[in-house]
C-alpha positions in Angstrom: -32.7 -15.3 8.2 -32.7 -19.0 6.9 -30.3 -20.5 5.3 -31.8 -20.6 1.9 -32.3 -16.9 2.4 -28.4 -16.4 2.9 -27.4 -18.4 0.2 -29.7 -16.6 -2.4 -28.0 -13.3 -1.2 -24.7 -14.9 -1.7 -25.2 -16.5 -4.8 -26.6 -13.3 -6.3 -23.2 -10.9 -5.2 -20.7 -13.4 -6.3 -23.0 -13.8 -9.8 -22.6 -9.7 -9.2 -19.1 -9.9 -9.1 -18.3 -12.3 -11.9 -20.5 -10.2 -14.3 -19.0 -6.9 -13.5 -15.0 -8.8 -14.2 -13.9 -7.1 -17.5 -13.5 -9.6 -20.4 -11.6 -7.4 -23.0 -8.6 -6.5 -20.9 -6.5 -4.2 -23.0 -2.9 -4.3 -21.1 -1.5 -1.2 -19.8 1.7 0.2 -20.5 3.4 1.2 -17.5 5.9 4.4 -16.5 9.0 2.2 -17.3 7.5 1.0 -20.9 6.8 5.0 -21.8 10.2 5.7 -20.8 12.2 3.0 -22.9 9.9 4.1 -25.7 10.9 7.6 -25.5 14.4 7.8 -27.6 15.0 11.0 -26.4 14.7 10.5 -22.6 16.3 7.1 -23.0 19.2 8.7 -25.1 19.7 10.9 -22.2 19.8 8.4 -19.7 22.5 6.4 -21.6 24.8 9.6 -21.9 24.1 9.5 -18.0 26.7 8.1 -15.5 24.6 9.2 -12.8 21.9 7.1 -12.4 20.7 5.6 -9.8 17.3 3.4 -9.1 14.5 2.4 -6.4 13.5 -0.8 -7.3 12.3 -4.2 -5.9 10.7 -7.1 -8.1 7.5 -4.9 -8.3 9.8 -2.6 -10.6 9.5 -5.1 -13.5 8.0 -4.7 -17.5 5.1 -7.2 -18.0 7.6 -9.6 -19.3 8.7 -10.3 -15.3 12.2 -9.1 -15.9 13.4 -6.4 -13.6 14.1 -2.6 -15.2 17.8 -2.7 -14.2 18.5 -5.3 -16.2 16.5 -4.3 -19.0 17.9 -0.5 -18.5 21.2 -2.0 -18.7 20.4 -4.4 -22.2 19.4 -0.6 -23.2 23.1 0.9 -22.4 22.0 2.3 -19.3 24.7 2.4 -16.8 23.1 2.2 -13.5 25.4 4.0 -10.4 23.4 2.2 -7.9 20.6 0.0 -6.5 18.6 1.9 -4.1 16.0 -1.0 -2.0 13.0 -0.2 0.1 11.1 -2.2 3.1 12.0 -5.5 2.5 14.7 -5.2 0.4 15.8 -5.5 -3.8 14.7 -8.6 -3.7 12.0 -8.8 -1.5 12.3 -11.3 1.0 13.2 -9.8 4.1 10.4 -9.6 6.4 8.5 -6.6 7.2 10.3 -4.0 9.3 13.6 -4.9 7.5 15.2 -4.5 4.0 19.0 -5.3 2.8 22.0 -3.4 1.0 25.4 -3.1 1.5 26.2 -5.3 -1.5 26.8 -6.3 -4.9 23.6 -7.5 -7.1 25.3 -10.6 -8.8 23.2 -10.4 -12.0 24.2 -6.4 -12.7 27.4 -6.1 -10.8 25.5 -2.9 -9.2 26.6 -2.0 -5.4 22.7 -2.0 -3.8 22.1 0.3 -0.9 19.2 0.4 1.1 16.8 3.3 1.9 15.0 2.1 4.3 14.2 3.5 7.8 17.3 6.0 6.3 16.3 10.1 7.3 16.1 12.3 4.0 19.6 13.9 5.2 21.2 10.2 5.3 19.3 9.4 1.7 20.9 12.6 0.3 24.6 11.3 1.8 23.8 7.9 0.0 23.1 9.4 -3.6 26.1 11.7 -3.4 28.5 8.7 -2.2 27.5 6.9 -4.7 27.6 9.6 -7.3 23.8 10.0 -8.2 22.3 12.8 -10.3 19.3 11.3 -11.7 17.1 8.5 -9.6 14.3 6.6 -11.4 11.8 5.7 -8.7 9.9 2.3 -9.9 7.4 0.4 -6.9 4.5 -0.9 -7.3 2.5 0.9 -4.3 -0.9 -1.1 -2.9 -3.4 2.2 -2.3 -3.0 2.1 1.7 -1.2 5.2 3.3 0.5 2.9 6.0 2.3 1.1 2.8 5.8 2.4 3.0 7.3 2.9 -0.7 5.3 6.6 -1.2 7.0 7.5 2.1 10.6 6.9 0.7 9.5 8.6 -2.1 8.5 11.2 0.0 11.9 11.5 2.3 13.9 11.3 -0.9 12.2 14.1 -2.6 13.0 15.9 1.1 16.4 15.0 0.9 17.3 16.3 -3.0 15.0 19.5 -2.5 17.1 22.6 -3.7 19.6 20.2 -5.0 20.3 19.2 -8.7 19.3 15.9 -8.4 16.6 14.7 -10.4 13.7 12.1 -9.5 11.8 10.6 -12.1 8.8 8.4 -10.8 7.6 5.9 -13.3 4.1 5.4 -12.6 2.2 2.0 -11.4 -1.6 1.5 -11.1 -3.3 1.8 -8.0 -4.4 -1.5 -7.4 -7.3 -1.2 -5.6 -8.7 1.5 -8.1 -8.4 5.1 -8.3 -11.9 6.0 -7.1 -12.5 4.7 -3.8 -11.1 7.1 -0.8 -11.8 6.2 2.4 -10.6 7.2 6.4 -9.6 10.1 8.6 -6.8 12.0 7.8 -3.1 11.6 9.1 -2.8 14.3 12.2 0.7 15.6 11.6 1.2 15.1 15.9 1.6 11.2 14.6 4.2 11.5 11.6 6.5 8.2 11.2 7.8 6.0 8.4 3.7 4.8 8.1 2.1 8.2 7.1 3.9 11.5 6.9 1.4 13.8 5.3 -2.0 14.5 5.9 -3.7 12.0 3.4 -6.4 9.5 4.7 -6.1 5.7 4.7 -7.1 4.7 1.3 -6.0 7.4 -0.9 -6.9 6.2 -4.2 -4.1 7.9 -6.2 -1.0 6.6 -8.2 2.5 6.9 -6.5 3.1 10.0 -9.2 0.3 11.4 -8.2 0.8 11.2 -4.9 4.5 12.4 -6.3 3.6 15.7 -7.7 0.9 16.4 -4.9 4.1 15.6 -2.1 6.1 18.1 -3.9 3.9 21.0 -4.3 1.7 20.8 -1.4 4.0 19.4 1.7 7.5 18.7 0.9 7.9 22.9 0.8 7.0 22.6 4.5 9.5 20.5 5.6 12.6 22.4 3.1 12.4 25.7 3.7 9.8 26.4 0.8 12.2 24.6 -1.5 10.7 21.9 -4.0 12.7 18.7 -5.5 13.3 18.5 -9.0 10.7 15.6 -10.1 9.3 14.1 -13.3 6.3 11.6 -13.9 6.2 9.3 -17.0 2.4 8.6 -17.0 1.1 5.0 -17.7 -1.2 4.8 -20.6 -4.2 2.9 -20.8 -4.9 3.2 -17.0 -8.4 4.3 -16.1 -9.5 5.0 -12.9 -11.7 2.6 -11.9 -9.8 -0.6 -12.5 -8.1 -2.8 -10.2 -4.9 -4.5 -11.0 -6.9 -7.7 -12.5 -7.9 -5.5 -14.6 -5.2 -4.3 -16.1 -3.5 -7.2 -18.3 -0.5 -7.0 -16.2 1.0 -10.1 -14.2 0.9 -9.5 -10.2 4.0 -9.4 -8.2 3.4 -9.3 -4.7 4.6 -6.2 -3.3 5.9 -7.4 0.0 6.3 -10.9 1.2 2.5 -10.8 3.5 0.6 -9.2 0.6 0.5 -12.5 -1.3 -2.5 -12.1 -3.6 -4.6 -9.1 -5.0 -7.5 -10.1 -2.3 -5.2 -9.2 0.3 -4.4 -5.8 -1.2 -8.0 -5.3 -1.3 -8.8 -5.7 2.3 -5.0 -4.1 3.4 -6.3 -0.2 4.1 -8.3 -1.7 6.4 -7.5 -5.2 8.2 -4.1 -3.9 8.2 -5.1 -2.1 11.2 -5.3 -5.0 13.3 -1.8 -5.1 13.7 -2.3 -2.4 16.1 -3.4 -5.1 18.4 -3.5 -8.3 20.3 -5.4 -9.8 17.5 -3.3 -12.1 15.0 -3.4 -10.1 11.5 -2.9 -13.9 9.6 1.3 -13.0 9.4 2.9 -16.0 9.5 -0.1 -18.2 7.7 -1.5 -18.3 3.8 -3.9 -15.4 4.0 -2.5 -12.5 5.8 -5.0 -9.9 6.4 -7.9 -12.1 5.6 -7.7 -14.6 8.4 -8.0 -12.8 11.9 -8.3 -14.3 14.9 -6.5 -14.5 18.6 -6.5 -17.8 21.2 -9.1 -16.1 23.0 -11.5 -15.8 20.1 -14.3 -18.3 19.4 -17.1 -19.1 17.1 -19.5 -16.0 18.4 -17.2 -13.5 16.1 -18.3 -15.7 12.8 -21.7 -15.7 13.7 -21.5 -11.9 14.6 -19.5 -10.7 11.7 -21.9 -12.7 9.4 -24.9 -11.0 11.1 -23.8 -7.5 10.0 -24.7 -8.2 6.6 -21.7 -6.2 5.2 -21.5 -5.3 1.6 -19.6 -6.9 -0.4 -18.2 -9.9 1.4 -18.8 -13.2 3.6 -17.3 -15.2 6.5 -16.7 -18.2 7.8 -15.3 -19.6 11.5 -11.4 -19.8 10.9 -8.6 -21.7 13.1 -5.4 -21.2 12.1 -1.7 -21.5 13.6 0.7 -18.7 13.1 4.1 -20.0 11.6 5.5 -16.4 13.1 4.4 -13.2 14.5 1.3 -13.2 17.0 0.3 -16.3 18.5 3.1 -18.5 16.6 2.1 -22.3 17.3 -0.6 -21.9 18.4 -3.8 -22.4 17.9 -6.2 -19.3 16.8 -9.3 -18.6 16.5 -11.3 -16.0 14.4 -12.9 -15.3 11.0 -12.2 -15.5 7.5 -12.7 -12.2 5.7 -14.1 -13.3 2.0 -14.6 -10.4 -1.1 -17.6 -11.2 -3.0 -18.1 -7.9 -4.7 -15.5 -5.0 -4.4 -17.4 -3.0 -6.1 -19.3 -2.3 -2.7 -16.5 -3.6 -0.5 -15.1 -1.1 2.4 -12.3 -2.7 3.9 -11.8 0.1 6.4 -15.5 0.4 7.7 -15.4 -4.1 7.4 -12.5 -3.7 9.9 -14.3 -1.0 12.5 -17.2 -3.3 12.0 -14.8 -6.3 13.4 -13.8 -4.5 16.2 -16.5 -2.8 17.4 -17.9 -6.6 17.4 -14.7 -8.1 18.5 -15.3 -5.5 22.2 -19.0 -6.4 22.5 -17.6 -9.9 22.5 -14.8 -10.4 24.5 -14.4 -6.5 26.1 -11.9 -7.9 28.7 -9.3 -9.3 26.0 -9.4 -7.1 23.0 -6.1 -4.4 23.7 -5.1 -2.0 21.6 -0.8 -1.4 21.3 -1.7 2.8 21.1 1.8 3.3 19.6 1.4 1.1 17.4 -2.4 1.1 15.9 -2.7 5.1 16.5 0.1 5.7 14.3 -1.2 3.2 11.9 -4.8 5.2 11.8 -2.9 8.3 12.0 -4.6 9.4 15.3 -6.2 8.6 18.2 -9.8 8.8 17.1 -10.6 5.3 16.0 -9.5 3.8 19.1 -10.7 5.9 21.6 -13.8 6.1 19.5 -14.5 2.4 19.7 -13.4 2.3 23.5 -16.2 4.5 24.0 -19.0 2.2 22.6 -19.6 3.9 19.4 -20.8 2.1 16.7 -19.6 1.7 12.7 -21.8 4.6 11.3 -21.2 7.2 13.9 -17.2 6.2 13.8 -17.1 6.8 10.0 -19.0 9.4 9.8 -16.7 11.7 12.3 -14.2 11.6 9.5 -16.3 12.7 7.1 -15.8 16.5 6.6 -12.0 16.5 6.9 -12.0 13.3 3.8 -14.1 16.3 1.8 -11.6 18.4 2.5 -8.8 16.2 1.4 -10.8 15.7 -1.7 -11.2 19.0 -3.0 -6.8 18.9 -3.0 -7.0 15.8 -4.4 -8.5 16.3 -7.4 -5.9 18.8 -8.7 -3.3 16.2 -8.9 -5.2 13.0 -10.9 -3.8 12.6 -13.7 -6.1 10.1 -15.2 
């Protein structure tokens, strides 16, 4: 194709993708809003010396100030700060939170949760004297994203017990329509998947909340269910994205900078399954992907495959941390020009099935790692076979129907 050709195509997505932007953003009003607005629940809560909450700086009103201290301005006494991967106040690193102290601004003891089993979550509440636990994260729409999954172990944990979750609900920020990938195989459970739910799930966290409780916690409890409540958002719909949505973005976790990398996250996040940098330790995490034995063939490859919705260009970059730290690497920059057609999971099968053609000698896959991220074996093995995009995504086909048909009896919007 000549150049002229390519920019024409170019110039007609991203005009695409400016047109289709919504210009009469009406804000939505989040779980935590509906809750401060509801003088009964709220009265309740004050009369509570009990309470306990999962927060981070996602857990925040559109004003940026976090819900305890806004629960608290509201004569809420909070028990206890409960923190998730990478901890209240989200800067630890991925793989690590914090707790084990007192929050200066509240006076609240803070406790982590993370990498805790349900039993040890359960201990932590009671210790702390816990009866009612307001869940608030802002979950990014990828089942490897690890806030649902304490959700999930501490709705394990309180099942049978008198102890009261209440999830306040967050958009999905990469829409509530697209879902996308194979299905977790319960043989490959861990703190990145637990349930049988495929990559990109496109459901809120209470949602996923009431679909946990009723369809797999049981399994896990003995048939016993946790007491839980959802306040709904209002104003969410479907098929908007978090720029959508008249609410300021707060990064969820230190390597999930901007809402592009949300975007591509179901799928590029897969590369850190292997000995391909993932862009931790530079600007663009999960959009610049590369390794030292990379060259300019994977650009011009990539570029060739005419996927929809987004663009490339040759990258070098030098890892600050993680995977090839100081030194030089060599890859591709992933660009979104329309999201509306956009499939980050079949974008990054694409990349690696191109990335073996390539270099079939280099590319290695860390099976304990980028199986549990996929949730099985199938993607790998399928692409150390030879098979190609299409015949990869469509041997997860019938079992995403499947999950589908579930699905739908849980959406709330």
């Amino acid at each position: 194709m000549q150049l002229t050709g390519v920019l024409a195509i170019l110039g007609a997505e991203l005009a695409l993708a400016a047109a289709t932007s919504r210009t009469d953003v009406v804000p939505v009003k989040l779980g935590i809003q509906g809750l401060l607005e509801n003088a009964k629940e709220l009265r309740s809560l004050q009369k509570n010396h009990g309470v306990g909450i999962v927060t981070n700086p996602t857990g925040s009103l559109p004003n940026l100030i976090n819900d305890v201290y806004v629960l608290q301005s509201e004569n809420v006494t909070i028990n206890s700060i409960f923190s998730p991967e990478q901890g209240l106040n989200g800067a630890q690193q991925a793989g690590s939170s914090s707790g084990g102290y007192i929050d200066p601004q509240s006076g609240v003891p803070v406790q982590t949760l993370y990498a805790l089993t349900p039993q040890q979550m359960l201990a932590s509440f009671r210790n702390q004297s816990v009866d009612t636990i307001l869940f608030d994260l802002q979950d990014v729409g990828a089942r490897f994203y690890t806030y649902v999954w304490t959700m999930a172990w501490i709705m394990e944990g309180i099942a049978g017990t008198n102890i009261t979750l209440i999830v306040l609900d967050r958009p999905n920020p990469i829409n509530g329509i697209d879902v996308e990938g194979p299905l977790l195989n319960m043989n490959y459970t861990s703190g990145v998947g637990l349930f049988p739910i495929p990559l990109q799930h496109g459901m809120t966290i209470g949602e996923l909340a009431l679909m946990f409780n009723d369809k797999f916690i049981p399994n896990h409890t003995r048939g016993r269910k946790a007491k839980v409540e959802v306040v709904w958002m209002e104003g969410w719909t479907r098929d908007m994205y978090y720029d959508d949505t008249g609410l300021p973005f707060i990064l969820p976790s230190a390597n999930l900078p901007t809402l592009d990398s949300v975007i591509v996250y179901p799928g590029t996040g897969l590369i850190e399954g292997t000995n391909i940098s993932e862009g931790r330790g530079t600007t663009k995490p999960f959009q610049l992907l590369g390794a030292a034995w990379i060259d300019w063939h994977l650009a011009q490859a990539m570029q060739s495959e005419n996927l929809p919705g987004t663009a490339w260009r040759e990258a070098a970059f030098m890892p600050e941390f993680d995977k090839y730290a100081n030194q030089t690497a060599t890859g591709v920059e992933l660009y979104i020009t329309n999201r509306s057609i956009f499939n980050p999971l079949r974008t990054t099968i694409a990349l690696l099935v191109n990335v073996r053609k390539l270099y079939p000698s280099k590319l290695e896959f860390i099976p304990d790692d980028f199986d549990v991220l996929s949730g099985s074996s199938y993607i790998r093995t399928a692409i150390e076979a030879g098979k190609n995009t299409n015949e990869i995504v469509t041997g997860w086909q019938e079992e995403l129907r499947s999950f589908m048909q579930l699905r739908a009896k849980y959406l709330h919007y």
